[in-house]
N, C-alpha and C positions, 0 to 999 in steps of 0.2 A: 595867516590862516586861523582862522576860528575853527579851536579845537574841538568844543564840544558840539557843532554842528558838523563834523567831518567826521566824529562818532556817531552820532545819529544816523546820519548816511551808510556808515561802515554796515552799524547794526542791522538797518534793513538788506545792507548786501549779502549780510549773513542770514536770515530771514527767509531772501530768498534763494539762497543756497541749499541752506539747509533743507528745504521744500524739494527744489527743482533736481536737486542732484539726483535722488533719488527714483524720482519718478520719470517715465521717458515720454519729458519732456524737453528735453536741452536746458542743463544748468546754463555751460557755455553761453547760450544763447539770451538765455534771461538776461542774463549777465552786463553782454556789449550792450541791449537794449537797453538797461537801467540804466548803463553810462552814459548813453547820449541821451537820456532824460532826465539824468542829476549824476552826474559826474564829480568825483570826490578831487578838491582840489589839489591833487599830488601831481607829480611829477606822470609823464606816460610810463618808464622804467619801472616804477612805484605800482602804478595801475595796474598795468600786465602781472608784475608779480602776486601783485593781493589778490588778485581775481583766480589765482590757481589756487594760494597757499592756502587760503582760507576752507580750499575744502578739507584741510588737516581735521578741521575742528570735524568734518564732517565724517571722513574715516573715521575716528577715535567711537563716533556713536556707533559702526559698524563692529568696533572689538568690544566693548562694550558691553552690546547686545548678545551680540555669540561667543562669548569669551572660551563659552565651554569646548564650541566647537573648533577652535580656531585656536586652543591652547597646546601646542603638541607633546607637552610634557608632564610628566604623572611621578607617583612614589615608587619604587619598584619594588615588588616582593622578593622576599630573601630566596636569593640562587639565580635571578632572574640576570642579572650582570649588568650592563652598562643598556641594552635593548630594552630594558623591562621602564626603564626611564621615559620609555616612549610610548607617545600613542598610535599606534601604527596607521590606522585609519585617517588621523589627521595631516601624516606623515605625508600619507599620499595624495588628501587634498590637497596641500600648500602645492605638492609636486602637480599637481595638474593646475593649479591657479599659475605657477611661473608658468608653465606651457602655454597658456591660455595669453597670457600679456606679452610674450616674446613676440609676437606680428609686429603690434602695435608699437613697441619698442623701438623694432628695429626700424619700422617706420617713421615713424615721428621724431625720435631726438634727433636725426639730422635735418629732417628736414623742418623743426622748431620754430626759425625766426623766419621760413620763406611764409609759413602759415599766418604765423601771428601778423604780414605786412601783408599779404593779398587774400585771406580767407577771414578775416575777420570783422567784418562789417554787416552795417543789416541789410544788404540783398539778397549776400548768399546765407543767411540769417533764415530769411524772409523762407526761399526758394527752399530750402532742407527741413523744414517746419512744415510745409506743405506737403512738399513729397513723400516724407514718412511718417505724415500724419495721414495720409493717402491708406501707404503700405500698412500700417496699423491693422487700417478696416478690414483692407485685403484680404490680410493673413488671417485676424480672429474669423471671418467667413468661413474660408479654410478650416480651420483649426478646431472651431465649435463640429464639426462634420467627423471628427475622428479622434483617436480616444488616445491621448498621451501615454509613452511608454516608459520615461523617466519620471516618477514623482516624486525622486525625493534627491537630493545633490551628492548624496553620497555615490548613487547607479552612475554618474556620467564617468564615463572613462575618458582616456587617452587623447583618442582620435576627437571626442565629441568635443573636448577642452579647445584641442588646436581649432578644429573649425569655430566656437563661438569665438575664438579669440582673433581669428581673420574677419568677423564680423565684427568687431570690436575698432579695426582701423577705419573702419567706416566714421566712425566718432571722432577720429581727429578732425574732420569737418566740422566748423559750430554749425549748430543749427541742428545740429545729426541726433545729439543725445546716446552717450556712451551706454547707462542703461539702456537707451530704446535699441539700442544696436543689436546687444547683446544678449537682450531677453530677444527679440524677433528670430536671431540665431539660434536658440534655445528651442524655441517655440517652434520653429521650423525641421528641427532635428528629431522631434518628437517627446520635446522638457513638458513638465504641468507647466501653468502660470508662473508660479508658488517657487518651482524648484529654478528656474531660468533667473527669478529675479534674484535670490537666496544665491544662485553663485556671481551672478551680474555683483551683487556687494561686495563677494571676497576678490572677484577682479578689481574692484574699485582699490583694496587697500593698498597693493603694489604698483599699482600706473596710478596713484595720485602722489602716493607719497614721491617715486620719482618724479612725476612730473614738477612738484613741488620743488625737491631738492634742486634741479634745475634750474627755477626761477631763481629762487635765493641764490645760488652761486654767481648765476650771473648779474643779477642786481649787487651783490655783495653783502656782508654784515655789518655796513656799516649805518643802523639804522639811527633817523634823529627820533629823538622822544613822540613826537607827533605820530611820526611814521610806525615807530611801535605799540603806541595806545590803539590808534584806528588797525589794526592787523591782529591786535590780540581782541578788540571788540568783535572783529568780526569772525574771527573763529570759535570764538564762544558762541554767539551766538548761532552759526551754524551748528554747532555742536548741539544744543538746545531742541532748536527746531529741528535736528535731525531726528534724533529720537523720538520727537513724537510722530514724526512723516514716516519714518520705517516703517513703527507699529502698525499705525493709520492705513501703509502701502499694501505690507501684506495681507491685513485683515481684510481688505476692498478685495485683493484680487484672488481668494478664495473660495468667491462667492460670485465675482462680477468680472466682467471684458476688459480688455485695453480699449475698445472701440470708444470711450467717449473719451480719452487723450487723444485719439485720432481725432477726433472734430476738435478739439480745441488747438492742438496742432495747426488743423487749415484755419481755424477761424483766425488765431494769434496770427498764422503768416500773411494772411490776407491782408490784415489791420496792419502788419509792421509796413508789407509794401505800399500800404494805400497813404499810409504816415508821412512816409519816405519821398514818397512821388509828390505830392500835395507839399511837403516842406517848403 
């Protein structure tokens, strides 16, 4: 194995990680795509693993970024007791983010390897990139017509957590895009743009990193050097380009639609199936 051309490769997998995750467009999907167009010479056990872990690099840009909000712990004033240690507000984000990733959970870690062997290829790649590059249009039609009642992540309650997080299972599909799932949820609920993607992030930190932790268990720790240069490349550099795609992310949708991810969505799935059939 030619090492420094399997870092190269890494890099851009992280490149386009750190891009895709963010935006709903399907990292997932990027992803199997890239590999049947330069596939990193590792093992498939190898493959599958780096393809989840690497979005580590890609949370850490999410705490990061929101440190402040996402820190739950503070100085506490004298008299305050062991509660004043806290930040109560944050307390009860984290508490509606696990609410929020409990569907998905409970769905996917069993059913893990039936997906990774019959849902992971580019048809249904193709076919989910279409479809809810479809729904995108649909909804901002919708959406532009009526005036969002959550602006900002802190208003979403309880109830509104569990439902984007049932829309969130929709993403265990590739092709789906776990942001697009879950801002569409948002958005549908009555979220701004703004506020739908902003918690779509902090769902991302607890279903990646579990999903993460999973690969690695089941691949094991027994990494050879190769195997840990191209994994540590590439979570750097999703880490990297995440950060500037966050910023980049929100800034866009403050001012602008999801409807031109929607066409790119159909246009991407057109091209993977037209690829795929012609092959």
């Amino acid at each position: 194995m030619n090492l420094m051309i399997e870092s190269l490769k890494a890099l851009l997998f992280g490149v386009v990680e750190g891009i895709t995750e963010w935006l709903p467009i399907s990292s997932t999907g990027h992803m199997i795509l890239l590999d049947e167009i330069m596939p990193l010479a590792m093992s498939d056990a190898f493959k599958s693993m780096f393809d989840v872990v690497i979005q580590l690099g890609a949370i850490l840009a999410v705490v990061v970024l929101y440190f402040g909000k996402l820190w739950p712990f503070k100085r506490a004033q004298k008299g305050e007791g062991l509660a004043g240690y806290l930040k109560m507000d944050t307390v009860w984000l984290w508490i509606r983010v696990v609410v929020a990733i409990l569907p998905s959970a409970i769905v996917g870690i069993p059913l893990d390897d039936w997906m990774d062997a019959h849902l992971h290829n580019a048809p249904v790649v193709a076919a989910m990139l279409v479809l809810y590059g479809v729904a995108f249009i649909a909804i901002e039609r919708r959406y532009i017509a009526r005036r969002a009642r959550i602006r900002h992540v802190e208003d979403i309650d309880m109830r509104m957590a569990l439902l984007i997080g049932l829309f969130q299972v929709l993403s265990l599909v590739p092709g789906t895009s776990r942001s697009g799932a879950t801002i569409l949820g948002g958005m549908l609920m009555g979220c701004s743009r703004a506020a739908a993607a902003e918690f779509s992030f902090y769902l991302a930190i607890p279903t990646m990193a579990g999903a993460s932790l999973i690969k690695v268990l089941k691949f094991g720790l027994a990494f050879t050097m190769e195997e840990a240069v191209v994994l540590a490349v590439g979570c750097v550099s999703a880490f990297v380009v995440s950060i500037v795609a966050i910023k980049t992310f929100i800034g866009y949708i403050k001012k602008h639609s999801f409807t031109v991810f929607g066409w790119y969505r159909i246009v991407l799935g057109a091209l993977v199936a037209l690829y795929f059939l012609l092959r």
